[in-house]
N, C-alpha and C positions, 0 to 999 in steps of 0.2 A: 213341325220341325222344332227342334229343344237345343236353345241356343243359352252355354252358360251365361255368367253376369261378362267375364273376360273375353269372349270372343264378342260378344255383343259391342264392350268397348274399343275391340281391333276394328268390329265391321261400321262403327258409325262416329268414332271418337273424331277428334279433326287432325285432317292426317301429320302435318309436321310434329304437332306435338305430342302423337302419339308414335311416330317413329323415331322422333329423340327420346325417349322417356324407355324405348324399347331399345334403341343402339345403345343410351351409355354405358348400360351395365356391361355389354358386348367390349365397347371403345376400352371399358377399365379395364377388365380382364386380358383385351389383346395388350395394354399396355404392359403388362406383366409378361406379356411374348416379347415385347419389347425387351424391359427388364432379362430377361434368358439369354435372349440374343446380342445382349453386351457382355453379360454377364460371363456366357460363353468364351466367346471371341475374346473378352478381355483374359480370363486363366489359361485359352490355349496360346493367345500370344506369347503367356508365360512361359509355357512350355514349348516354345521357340519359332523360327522362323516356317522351317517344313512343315510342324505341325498345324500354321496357320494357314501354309497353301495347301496342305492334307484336306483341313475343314471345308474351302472354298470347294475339292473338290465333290468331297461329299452331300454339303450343305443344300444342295440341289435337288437328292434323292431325299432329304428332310423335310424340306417343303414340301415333298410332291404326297409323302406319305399322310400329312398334314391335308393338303387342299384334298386330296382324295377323300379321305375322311372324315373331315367335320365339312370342307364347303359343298364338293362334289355328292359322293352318295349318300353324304349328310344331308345337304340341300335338299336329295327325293326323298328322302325320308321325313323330314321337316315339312316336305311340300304334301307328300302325300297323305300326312294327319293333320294338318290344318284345312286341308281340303273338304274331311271326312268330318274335323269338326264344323263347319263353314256351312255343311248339309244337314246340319242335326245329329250325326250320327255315330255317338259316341264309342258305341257296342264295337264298330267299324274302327276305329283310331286305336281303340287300348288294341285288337287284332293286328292290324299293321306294325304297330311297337315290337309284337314279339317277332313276326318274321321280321325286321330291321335289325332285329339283333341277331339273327340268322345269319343274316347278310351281311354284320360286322363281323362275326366270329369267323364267318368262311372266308372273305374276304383277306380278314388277319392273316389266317395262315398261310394263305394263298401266295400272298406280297412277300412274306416270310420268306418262303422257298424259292419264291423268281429270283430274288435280292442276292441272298445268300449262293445262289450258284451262277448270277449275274452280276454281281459286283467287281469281281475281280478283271472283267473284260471290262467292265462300263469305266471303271476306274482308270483302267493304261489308256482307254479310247480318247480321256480326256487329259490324257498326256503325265497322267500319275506314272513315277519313276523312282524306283531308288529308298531313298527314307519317306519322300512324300505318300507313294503307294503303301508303303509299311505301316504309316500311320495310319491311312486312308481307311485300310483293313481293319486294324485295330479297332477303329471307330465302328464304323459299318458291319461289322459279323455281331459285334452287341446290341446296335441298334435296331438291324432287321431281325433277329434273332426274336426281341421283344415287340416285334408293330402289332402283334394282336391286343397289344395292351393298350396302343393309341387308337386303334380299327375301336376297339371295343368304347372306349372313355370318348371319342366324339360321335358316334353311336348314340352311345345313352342320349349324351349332351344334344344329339339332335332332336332325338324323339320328346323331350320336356321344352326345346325351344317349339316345337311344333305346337304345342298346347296355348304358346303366347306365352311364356312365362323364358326369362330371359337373364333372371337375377341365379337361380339355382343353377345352371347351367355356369354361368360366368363365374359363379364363386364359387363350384368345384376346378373349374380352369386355373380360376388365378391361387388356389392353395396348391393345386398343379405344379404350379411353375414353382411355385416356393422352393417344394419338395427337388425340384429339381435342379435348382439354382445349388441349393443347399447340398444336395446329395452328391450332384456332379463336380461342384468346385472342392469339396472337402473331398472326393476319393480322386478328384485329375492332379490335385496338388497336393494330397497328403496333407490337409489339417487338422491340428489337434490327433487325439489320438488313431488319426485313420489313415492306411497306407496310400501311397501316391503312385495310381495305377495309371498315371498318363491318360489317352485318349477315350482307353477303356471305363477308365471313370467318369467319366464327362457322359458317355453315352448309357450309362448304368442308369444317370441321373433321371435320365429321360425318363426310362424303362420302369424306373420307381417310382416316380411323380404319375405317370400318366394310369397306371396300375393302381394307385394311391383315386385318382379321383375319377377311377371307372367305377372302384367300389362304393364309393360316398355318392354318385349318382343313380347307383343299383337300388342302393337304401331308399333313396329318395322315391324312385319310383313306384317301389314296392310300398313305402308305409307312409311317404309323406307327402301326399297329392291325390286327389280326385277327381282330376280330368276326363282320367282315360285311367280305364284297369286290367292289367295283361293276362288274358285267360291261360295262368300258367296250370291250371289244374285240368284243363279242357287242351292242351296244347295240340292242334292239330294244323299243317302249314298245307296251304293250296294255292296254287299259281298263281291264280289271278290277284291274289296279294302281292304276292312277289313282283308279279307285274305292274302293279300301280306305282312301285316304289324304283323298281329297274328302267321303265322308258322315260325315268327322268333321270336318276341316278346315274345310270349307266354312260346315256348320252353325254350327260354332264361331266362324268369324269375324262372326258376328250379336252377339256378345258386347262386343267391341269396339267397335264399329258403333253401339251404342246406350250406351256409356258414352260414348264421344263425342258424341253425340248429345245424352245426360242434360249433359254437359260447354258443349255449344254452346248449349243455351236455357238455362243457368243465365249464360252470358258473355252473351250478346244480350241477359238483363234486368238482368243487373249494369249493363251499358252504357247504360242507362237515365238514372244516380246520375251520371254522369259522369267527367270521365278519371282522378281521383282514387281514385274507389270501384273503377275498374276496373283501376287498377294494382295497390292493394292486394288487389285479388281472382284479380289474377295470380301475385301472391307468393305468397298461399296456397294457388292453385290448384294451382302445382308443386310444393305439398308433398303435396296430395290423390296427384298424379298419382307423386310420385315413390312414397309409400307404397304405391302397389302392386305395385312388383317387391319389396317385401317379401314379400308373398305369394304373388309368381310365384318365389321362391324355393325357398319350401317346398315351393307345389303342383306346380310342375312337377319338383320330387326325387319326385313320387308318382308320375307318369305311369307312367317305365317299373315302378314296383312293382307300381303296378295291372294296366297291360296284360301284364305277364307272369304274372301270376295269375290273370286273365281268358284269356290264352293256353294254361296250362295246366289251366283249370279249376279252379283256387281260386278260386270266387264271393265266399265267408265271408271272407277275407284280404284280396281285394282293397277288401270295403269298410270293413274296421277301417283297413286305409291310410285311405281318403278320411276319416273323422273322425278318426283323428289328424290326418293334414296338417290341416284343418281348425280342431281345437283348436289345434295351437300356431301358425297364422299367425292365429288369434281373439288369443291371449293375446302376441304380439311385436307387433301394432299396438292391443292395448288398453293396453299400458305407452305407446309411443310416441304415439299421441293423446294421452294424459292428459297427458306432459309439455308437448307444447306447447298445451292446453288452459291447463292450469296458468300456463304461462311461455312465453304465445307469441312474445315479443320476443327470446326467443332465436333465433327463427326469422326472424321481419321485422325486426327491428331488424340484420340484417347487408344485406339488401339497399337500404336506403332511410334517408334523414331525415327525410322530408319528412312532418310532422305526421298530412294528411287518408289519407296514404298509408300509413303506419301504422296509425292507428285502425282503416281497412278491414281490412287484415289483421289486423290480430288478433280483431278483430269474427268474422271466417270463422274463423281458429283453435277460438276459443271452443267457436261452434256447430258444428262439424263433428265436434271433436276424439270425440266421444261416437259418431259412427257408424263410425269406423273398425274396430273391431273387429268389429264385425257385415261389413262390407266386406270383411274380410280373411278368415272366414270362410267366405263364400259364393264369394270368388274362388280358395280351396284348393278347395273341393269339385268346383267348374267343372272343375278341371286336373285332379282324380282322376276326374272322367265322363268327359273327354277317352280318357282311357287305359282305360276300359273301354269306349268305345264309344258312351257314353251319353249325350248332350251336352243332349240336349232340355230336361232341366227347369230347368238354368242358363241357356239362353237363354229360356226363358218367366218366369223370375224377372228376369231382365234386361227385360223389354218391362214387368212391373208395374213397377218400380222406375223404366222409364223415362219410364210413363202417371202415375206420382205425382207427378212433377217436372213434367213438363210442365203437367197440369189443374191441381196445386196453387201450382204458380210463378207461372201465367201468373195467377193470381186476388190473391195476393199481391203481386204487382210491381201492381198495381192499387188495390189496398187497403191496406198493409201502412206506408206511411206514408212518412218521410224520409230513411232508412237502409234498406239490405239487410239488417239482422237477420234479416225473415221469412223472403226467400229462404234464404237458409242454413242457418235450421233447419226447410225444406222439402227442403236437400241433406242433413241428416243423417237424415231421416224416410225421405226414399228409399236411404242405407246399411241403414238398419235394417229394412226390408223387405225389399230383396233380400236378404240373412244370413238373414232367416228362411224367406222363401220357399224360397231354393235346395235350405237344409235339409231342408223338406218333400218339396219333388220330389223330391231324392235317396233319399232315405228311402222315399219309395214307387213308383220304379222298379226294375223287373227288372232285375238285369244279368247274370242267366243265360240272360236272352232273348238270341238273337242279332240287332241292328240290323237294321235292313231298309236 
């Protein structure tokens, strides 16, 4: 078995300090999704009040395109070449690469055309009406129009994380954002010499940043790395490739699926309170939303540790991985809740003045700030079952979590009085369920079983 010098140092390095050394590049890069997601939020605020309850409604299908694609079938992808290198077998990993980019291209367009002849129902469902859906569209017909360029660019980005290499990935991500920061606030507000295309701009932004660093990651693969080398001149695709990378992949995208989902009947009952409550619930919605590449930071620095420990048959290693990563993405989103628990107007108070709009958001701050660390928890663990193979009990803790929202939302949006308080601390009740659930199932599946 022919183990490079790097995987050598994932399977026997000592694990904290080789899974911080492996997240930050991860942590900095998400910080720059950070960076986007104000960045955003703060030019659409500019662009007015509807526009900003427009975003909240869409912002949901944004994420989901996102966790699909770099943590979801990204994670099998990631999991299933670190695996392959874990075994010696490199001939085997550069093959996986190219069906994973199979699977991102189909994928892309796939998402493409559900979206595009799905949006305009998914949109009124969640109570888009009037200018709000107007915008809504606006945004979303550019966005999905372009997800092959996001399918594609966390793709790559997983296939190079999977080698254990975690810096080129990250810094095509964060010149990403640049691009996108850059593109979308100079075409949504017309800067400098560029027209001001409202909503449509802002989502161009995406479309051109993430297209921008699928290419710089294509390069990379092709001429600037020797891991794994893509048999594009041999190109020949067989199932049971496909399959290595789908009964993880696949399973795993239930994950996502139902946090949007938990996402979508908690915005359908916000919308309930009116456009004030639902603005403020979009402010701090994207803070819900952004705090979890906090943890796809850390968790996905475990993949390849796990799946090459799992590759080589370190069962015992690869699950001291999964609670560490676990512990320290509990303990980087139990600081970061509490702050803005504490001082949520540090967080609302940069996108808005407007009094009702406020209040709501901080209201959500308040009651949420406390399940974040159970959240951040349970979504490290998910990303270290990815890499072993083992995804099942994360997504059954995801279906409790998202049976609790649901029966308990739908009873307090009914009961619960004049304000959303109830709901949202029905959205921290289901953090702190999934954190503990996940925990459980982890804890008591095999993972020296082999998947079926």
């Amino acid at each position: 078995m022919v183990q490079s010098a790097s995987t050598s140092r994932l399977l026997h390095g000592a694990i904290l300090p080789t899974l911080l050394r492996l997240a930050i590049p991860n942590v900095l890069a998400l910080m720059m999704a950070v960076v986007v997601g104000i960045a955003e939020t703060y030019y659409v605020g500019k662009l007015g009040t509807p526009q900003l309850a427009a975003m909240a409604i869409v912002f949901p299908f944004v994420m989901l395109t996102q966790m699909m694609s770099n943590g979801a079938m990204g994670g099998g992808v990631s999991s299933a070449i670190s695996r392959a290198l874990g075994a010696g077998d490199r001939d085997r990993a550069g093959t996986l690469a190219l069906h994973a980019l199979a699977i991102g291209a189909g994928e892309g367009a796939a998402y493409s055309l559900l979206f595009l002849l799905l949006s305009p129902a998914l949109f009124r469902l969640l109570g888009g009406k009037g200018d709000v859906l107007a915008y809504a569209m606006q945004f979303g017909h550019v966005l999905f129009s372009g997800a092959i360029s996001v399918w594609l660019c966390n793709t790559l980005a997983a296939v190079v994380r999977g080698t254990g290499n975690m810096r080129v990935p990250s810094g095509a991500v964060m010149g990403a954002a640049i691009v996108q920061v850059l593109v979308g606030g100079s075409l949504g507000l017309g800067l400098g010499p560029f027209p001001a295309l409202g909503m449509t701009g802002v989502a161009l932004g995406s479309v051109v940043g993430m297209g921008c660093g699928a290419a710089v990651l294509l390069a990379y693969l092709q001429w600037g790395q020797d891991a794994l080398q893509v048999p594009w001149r041999n190109m020949r695709f067989e199932w049971p490739m496909f399959r290595d990378i789908l009964r993880v992949g696949a399973l795993a995208c239930f994950s996502p699926v139902q946090s949007i989902a938990t996402a979508l009947i908690m915005t359908s009952l916000v919308a309930r309170y009116g456009p004030l409550a639902m603005a403020g619930y979009g402010i701090g919605q994207r803070l819900e939303f952004l705090m979890i590449p906090v943890a796809f930071g850390v968790g996905v620095a475990s993949v390849p540790m796990v799946g090459m420990a799992i590759g080589s048959q370190m069962v015992a290693r690869a699950r001291q991985v999964a609670w560490t990563a676990g512990s320290v993405a509990g303990v980087v989103m139990l600081v970061a809740g509490s702050v803005f628990m504490l001082f949520p107007s540090l967080w609302s108070g940069m996108f808005s003045t407007v009094p009702g709009v406020l209040d709501n958001a901080n209201l959500f701050l308040r009651w949420m700030g406390p399940g974040f660390p159970f959240m951040g928890f349970g979504l490290a663990l998910y990303f270290a079952s990815i890499g072993s193979g083992h995804v099942l009990g994360p997504i059954m803790a995801g279906t409790v979590r998202l049976a609790v929202v649901g029966v308990a939302g739908w009873w307090v949006s009914r009961h619960g009085g004049e304000t959303p308080a109830p709901l949202f601390a029905v959205g921290m009740t289901g953090m702190i369920v999934y954190g503990l659930a996940t925990s459980l199932f982890v804890w008591r599946t095999n993972w020296g079983q082999r998947p079926s």
